[in-house]
C-alpha positions in Angstrom: -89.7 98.7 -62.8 -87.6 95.9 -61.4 -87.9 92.8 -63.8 -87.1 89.5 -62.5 -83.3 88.2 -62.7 -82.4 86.7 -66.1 -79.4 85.9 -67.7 -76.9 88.4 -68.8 -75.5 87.8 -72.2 -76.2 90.2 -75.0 -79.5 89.7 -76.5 -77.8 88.5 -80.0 -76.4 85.5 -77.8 -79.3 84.6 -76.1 -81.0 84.3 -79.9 -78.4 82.0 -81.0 -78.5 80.1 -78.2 -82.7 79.8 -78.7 -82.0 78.7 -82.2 -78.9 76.1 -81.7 -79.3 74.8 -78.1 -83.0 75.3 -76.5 -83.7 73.1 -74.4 -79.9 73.0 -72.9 -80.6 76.9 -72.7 -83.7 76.6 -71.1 -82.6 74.2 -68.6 -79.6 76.4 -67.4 -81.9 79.2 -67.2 -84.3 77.7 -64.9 -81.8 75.7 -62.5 -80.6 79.6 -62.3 -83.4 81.9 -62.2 -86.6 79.7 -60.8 -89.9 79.7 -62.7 -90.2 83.4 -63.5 -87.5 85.0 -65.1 -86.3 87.6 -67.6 -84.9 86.9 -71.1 -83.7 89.2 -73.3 -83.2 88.0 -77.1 -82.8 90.1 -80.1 -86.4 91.1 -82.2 -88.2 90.3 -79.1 -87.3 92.6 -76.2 -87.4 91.6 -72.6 -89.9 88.0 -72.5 -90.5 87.3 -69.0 -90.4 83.0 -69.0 -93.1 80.9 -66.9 -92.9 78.0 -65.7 -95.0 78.4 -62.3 -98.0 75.8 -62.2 -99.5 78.9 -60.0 -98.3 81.6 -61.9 -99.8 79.9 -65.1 -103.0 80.1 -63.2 -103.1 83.3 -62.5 -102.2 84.4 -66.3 -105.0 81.7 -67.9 -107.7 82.9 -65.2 -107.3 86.5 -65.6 -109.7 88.8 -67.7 -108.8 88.7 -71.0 -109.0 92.1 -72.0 -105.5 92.4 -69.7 -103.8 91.0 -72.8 -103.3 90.6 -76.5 -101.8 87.5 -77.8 -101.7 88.0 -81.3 -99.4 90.8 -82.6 -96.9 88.6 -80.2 -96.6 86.1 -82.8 -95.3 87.7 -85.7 -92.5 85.3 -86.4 -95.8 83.0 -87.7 -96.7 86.0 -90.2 -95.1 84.6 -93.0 -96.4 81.1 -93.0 -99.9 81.8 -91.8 -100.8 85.2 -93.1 -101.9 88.6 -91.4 -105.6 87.2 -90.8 -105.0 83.8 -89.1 -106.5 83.5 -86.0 -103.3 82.6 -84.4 -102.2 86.6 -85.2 -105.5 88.2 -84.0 -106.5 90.0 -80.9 -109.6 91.4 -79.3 -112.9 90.7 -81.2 -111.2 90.1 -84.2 -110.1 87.1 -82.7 -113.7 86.0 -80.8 -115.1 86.2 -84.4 -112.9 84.2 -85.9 -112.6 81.9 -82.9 -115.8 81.1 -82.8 -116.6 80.6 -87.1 -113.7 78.0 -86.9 -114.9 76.1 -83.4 -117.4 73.6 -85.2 -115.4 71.3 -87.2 -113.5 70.4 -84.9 -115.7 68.9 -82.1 -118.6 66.4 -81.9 -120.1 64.3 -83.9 -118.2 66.2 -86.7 -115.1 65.5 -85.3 -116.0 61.4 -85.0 -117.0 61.5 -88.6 -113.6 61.7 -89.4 -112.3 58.9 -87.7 -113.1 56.2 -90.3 -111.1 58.8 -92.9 -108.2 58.7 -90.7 -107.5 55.0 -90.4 -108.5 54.4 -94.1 -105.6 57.4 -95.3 -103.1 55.4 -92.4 -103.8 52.0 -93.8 -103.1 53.1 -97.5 -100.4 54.3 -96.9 -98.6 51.5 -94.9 -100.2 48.6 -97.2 -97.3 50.2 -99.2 -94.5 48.3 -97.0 -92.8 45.5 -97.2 -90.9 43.4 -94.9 -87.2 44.6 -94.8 -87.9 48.3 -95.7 -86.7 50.9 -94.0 -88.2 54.8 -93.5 -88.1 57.4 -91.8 -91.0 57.6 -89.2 -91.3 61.1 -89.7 -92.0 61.6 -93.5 -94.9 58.5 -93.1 -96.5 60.6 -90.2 -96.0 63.6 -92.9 -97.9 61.9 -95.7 -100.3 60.4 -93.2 -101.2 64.1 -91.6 -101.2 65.5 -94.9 -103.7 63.1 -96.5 -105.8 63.6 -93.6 -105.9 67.3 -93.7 -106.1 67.3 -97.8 -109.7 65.3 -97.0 -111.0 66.8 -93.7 -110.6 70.2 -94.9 -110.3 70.1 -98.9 -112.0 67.2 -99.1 -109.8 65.3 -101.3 -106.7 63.9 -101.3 -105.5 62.7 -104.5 -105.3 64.2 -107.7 -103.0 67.0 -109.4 -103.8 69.5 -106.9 -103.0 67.4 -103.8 -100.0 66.0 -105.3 -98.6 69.9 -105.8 -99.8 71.1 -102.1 -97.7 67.8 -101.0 -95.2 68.4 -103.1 -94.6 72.2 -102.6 -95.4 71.7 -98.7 -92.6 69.5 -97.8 -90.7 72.0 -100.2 -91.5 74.9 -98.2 -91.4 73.1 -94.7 -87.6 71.3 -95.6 -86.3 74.8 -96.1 -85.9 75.1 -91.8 -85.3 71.3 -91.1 -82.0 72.5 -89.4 -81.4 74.3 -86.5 -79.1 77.0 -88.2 -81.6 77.0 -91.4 -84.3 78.0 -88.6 -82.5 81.8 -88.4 -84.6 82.8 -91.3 -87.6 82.1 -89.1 -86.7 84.1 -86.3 -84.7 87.2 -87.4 -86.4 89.4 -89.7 -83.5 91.0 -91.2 -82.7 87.1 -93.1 -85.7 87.5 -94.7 -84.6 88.8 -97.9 -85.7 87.6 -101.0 -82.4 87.5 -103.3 -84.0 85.2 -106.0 -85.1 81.6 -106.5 -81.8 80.0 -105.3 -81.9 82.0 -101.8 -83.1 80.7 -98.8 -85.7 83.3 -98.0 -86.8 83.8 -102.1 -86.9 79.8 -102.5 -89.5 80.4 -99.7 -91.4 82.7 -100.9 -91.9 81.0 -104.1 -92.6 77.6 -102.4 -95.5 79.9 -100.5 -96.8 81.2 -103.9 -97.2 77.7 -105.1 -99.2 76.8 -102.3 -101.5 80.2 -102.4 -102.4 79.4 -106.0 -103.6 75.9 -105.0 -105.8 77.4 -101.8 -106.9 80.4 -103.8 -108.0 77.6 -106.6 -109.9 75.5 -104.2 -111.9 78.4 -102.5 -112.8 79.8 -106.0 -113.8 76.1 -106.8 -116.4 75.5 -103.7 -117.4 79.8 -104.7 -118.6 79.2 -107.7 -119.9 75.5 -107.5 -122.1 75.8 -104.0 -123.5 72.3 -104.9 -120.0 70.5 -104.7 -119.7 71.9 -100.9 -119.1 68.7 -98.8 -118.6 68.2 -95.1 -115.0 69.0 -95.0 -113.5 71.7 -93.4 -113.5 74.7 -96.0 -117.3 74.0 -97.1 -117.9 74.7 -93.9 -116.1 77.8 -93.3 -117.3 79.1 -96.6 -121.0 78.5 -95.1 -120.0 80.0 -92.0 -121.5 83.4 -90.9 -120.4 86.2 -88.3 -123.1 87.6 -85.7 -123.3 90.1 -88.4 -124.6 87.3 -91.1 -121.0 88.1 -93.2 -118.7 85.5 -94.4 -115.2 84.4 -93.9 -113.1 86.9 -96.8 -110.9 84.5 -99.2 -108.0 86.2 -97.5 -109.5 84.6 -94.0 -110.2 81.4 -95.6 -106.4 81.0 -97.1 -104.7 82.2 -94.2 -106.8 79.6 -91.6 -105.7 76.7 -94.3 -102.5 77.9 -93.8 -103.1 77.7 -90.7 -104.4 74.0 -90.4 -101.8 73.4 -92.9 -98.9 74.4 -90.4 -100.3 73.7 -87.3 -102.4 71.1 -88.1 -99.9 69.0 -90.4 -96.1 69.3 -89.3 -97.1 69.5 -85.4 -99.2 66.5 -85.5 -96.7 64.5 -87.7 -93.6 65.6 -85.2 -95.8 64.4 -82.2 -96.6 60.9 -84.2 -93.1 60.3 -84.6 -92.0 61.1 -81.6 -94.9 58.4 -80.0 -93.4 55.8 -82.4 -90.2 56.3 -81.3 -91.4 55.6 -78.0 -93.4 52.8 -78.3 -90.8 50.7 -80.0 -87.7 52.2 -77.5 -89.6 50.7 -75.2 -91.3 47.7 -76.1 -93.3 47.2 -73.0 -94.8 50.5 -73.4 -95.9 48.7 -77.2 -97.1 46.0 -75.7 -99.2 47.2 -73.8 -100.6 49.6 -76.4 -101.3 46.0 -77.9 -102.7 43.8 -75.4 -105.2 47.1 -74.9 -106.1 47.0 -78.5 -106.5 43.1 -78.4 -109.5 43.6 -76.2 -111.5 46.4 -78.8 -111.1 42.7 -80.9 -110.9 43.1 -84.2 -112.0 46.2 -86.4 -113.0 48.0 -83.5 -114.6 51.2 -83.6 -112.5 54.6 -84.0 -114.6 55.8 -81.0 -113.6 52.8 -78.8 -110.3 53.3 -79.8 -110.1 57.3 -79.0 -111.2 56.2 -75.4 -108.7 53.8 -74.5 -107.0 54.6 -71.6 -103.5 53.4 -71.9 -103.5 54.7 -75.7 -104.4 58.1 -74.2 -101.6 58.5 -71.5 -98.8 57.3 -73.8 -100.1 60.7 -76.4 -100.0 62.7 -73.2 -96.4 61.4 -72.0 -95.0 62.0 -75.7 -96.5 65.3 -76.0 -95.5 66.1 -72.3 -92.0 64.8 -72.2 -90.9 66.5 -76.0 -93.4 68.9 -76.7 -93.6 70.1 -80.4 -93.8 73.7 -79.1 -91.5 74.7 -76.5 -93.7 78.2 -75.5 -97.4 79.0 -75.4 -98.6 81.8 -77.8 -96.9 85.0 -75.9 -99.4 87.2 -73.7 -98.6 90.9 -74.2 -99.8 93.8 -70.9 -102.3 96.6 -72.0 -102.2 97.7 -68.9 -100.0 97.2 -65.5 -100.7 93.7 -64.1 -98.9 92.4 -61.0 -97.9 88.7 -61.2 -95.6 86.3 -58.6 -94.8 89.6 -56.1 -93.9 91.4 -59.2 -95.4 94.6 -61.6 -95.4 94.5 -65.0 -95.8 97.2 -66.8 -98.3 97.5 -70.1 -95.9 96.0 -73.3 -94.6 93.0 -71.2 -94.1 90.1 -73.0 -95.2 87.0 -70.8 -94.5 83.5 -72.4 -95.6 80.2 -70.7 -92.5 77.6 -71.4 -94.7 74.7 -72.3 -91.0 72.3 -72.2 -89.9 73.7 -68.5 -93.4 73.3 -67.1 -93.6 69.7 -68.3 -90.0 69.2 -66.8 -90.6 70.1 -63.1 -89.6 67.3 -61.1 -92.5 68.3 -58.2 -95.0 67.7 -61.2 -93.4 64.9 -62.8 -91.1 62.4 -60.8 -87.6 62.0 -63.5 -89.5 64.0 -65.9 -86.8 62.9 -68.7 -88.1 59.1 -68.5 -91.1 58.3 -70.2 -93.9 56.9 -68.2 -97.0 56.8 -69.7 -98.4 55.5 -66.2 -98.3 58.8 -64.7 -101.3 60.1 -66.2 -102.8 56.8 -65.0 -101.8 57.4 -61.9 -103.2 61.4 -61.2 -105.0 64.3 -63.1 -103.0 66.7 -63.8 -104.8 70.7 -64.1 -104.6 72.5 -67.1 -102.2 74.8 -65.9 -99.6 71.9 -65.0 -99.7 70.0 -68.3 -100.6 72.2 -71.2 -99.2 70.7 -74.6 -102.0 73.1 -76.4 -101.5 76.4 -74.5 -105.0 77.7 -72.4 -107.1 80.3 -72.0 -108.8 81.9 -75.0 -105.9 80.9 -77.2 -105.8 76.9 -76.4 -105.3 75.3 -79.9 -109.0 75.0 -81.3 -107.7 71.6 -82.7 -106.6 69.5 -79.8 -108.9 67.2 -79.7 -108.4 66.8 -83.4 -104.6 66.3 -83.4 -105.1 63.7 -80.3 -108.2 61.8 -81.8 -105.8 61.4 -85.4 -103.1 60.4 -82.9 -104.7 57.7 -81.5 -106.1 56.0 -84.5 -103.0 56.0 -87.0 -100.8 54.9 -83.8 -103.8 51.9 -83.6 -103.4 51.4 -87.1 -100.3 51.2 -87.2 -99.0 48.8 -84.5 -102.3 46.4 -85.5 -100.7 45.9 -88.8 -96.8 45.6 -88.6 -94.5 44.8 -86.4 -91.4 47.5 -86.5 -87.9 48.1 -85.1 -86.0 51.0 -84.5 -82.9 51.2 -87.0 -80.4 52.6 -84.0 -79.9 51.3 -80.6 -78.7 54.9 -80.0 -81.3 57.1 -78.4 -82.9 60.0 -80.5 -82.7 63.3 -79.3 -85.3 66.7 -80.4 -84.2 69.5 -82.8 -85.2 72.9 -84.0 -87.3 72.4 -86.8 -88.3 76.0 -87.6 -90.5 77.3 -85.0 -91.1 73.3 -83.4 -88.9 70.4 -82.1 -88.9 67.6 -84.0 -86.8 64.3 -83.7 -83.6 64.4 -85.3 -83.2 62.1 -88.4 -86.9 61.8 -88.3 -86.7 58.5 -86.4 -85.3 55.7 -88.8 -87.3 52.4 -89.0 -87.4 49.0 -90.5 -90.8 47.0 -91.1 -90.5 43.8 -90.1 -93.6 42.1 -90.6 -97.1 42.3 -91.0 -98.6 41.3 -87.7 -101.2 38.8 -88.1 -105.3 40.1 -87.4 -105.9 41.3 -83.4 -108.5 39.7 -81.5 -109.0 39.2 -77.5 -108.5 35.3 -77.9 -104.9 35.6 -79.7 -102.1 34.6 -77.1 -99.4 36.7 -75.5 -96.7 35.9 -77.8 -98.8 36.9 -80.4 -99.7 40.4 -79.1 -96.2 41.0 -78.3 -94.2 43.5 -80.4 -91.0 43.0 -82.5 -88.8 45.8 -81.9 -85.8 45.3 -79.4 -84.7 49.0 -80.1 -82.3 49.6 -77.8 
């Protein structure tokens, strides 16, 4: 079989480079190789890389039983657990698919929204005028909060306070790129006691299970306390066979939410600060939109503001959390851009590259929110939550929570960045996240939005640059 060109460097190299320079490496590759090509890194064997609009197509559209997606992701195994549905194939994965679809659409997904701005305002009627943060740890304790009470349904207490504490624990274990080598290469993951990286892990983990374990024995045992959150309604879910989700299933799909739920909607939120205040135009327009809702608008009327929306499709296009799709592995020979794969190929979808083509996006590296203003883009040409059967089952979760603590926010302080120098994305375990989590300073509570307030007083305070 003749596999398409890729670069030549031993596979240990091309691992290192994945961990330490990404996006650098990704860029070489494709101004190289084009939109389909071969990489070979150590652990993972030869991962075809795709970046073709068409070819994307043809992967998303094709029968599904061509492919398994889930035994591709083992690298996840250790965060999520064997049973997530990110790790499952086949019908395993339809079952588990369709239990966990409900929560997160409809008039149960609205019901959250007044949740949402209520855990964003709490937090920032902490600040004062003068203080300075880091934008990513507020988007943490935000996203956290929000996931504690949509799918616990709490979010104070002992037991939040050590899921929040042991969390960040676990999750600042890979907040460097080198630290991020545990994550990838299996032979790091070693547990040589508390004060090593990979046992300090494990034991963060075990913290964590305790507190899951706790909470789904809890809503067990006392039915009548069952609520509208999340795990009350995965306990009362039921399979085609009338069976229930196992307490193994239920821990690993909190883990789940937990992960992808938490750190990848806190990144994104960071990353959409950053931007709105690098560019204050881009904020003041997110204002003057706002302005016009008048004052204590409606989460719902907020979701569906159209200038909101493109700016959280530009930040998750132009720096996307993920850099790949979830992997699609051949059971059988499949033919693909005038090429044969045979059955075992890895195919991976470069979310990053795809996002990057200048045919799709005119100087993709500038932000232009106006671009999704301007044209509809298909799924297979912007794709922040993967496709197919294995699109993220939350994405209109993470985008609705986008829009309303961004709304929240910039109604009720004016901000600045703390550099004038531009923030560039690092590996942060398995995701990019901004490096130095985007420093802020508050610099004043913005006096009450409504349509008759004047220009000046709409306009933002953040001359970032």
């Amino acid at each position: 079989m003749t596999l398409p060109d890729g670069p030549s460097t031993p596979p240990a190299v091309q691992m290192m480079q994945t961990i330490v320079r990404p996006l650098e490496t990704l860029e070489t590759n494709f101004q190289r190789y084009g939109d389909l090509y071969t990489a070979r890194i150590t652990g993972f064997g030869p991962v075809e890389v795709l970046s073709s609009p068409d070819g994307i197509e043809a992967l998303m559209t094709a029968p599904t039983h061509l492919f398994d997606s889930g035994r591709g992701n083992w690298i996840l195994t250790p965060f999520v657990g064997e049973t997530s549905l990110i790790l499952l194939d086949g019908k395993a994965h339809q079952r588990q698919r369709k239990l966990l679809m409900p929560p997160f659409h409809g008039d149960r997904l609205r019901a959250y929204g007044q949740d949402i701005c209520q855990i964003t305002q709490q937090v920032i009627d902490r600040w004062q005028p003068g203080q300075t943060f880091s934008a990513r740890e507020v988007t943490q304790a935000i996203s956290l909060q929000v996931i504690m009470r949509t799918v616990f349904g709490v979010d104070e207490g002992e037991q939040a306070e050590r899921l929040h504490h042991h969390l960040n624990l676990l999750l600042k274990l890979f907040d460097q790129p080198l630290n991020s080598s545990f994550v990838f290469i299996r032979a790091l993951q070693k547990d040589w006691g508390a004060l090593s990286p990979w046992g300090n892990f494990v034991r963060q983990r075990s913290q964590i299970d305790e507190i899951l374990y706790a909470q789904i024995r809890e809503r067990r045992d006392h039915p009548e306390r069952r609520g509208d959150d999340i795990l009350s309604l995965m306990l009362a879910a039921r399979d085609e066979a009338g069976e229930p989700m196992t307490d193994q299933e239920l821990r690993d799909e909190m883990m789940t939410l937990l992960f992808a739920g938490h750190e990848t909607t806190a990144t994104a939120l960071a990353w959409a600060l950053y931007w709105l205040h690098w560019l204050p135009e881009v904020g003041a327009k997110v204002l003057q939109e706002l302005a016009e809702l008048g004052p204590n608008p409606d989460p719902v009327a907020i979701s569906r503001l159209p200038y909101l929306n493109a700016v959280c499709q530009e930040t998750l296009r132009i720096y996307p959390v993920g850099l790949f799709a979830f992997s699609r592995i051949l059971n059988q020979s499949w033919s693909l851009m005038d090429y044969t794969f045979e059955p075992g190929t890895t195919i991976a979808v470069c979310i990053y590259l795809l996002h990057h083509r200048p045919d799709l996006y005119p100087n993709p590296k500038q932000f232009r929110p106006e671009r999704f203003l301007e044209r509809q883009f298909s799924p297979y040409e912007y794709f922040p939550f993967g496709g197919g059967n294995r699109r993220c089952i939350g994405a209109a979760f993470a985008l609705f929570e986008m829009k309303l603590v961004l709304a929240t926010i910039l109604s009720r302080w004016q901000l600045q960045l703390c550099s004038k120098q531009p923030i560039k994305p690092v590996r942060r375990g398995v995701t990019m996240a901004p490096a130095r989590g985007v420093p802020m300073q508050v610099v004043n509570q913005r006096a009450p939005i409504s349509s008759e307030g004047k220009a000046e007083d709409r306009a933002m305070v953040m001359d970032g640059r």
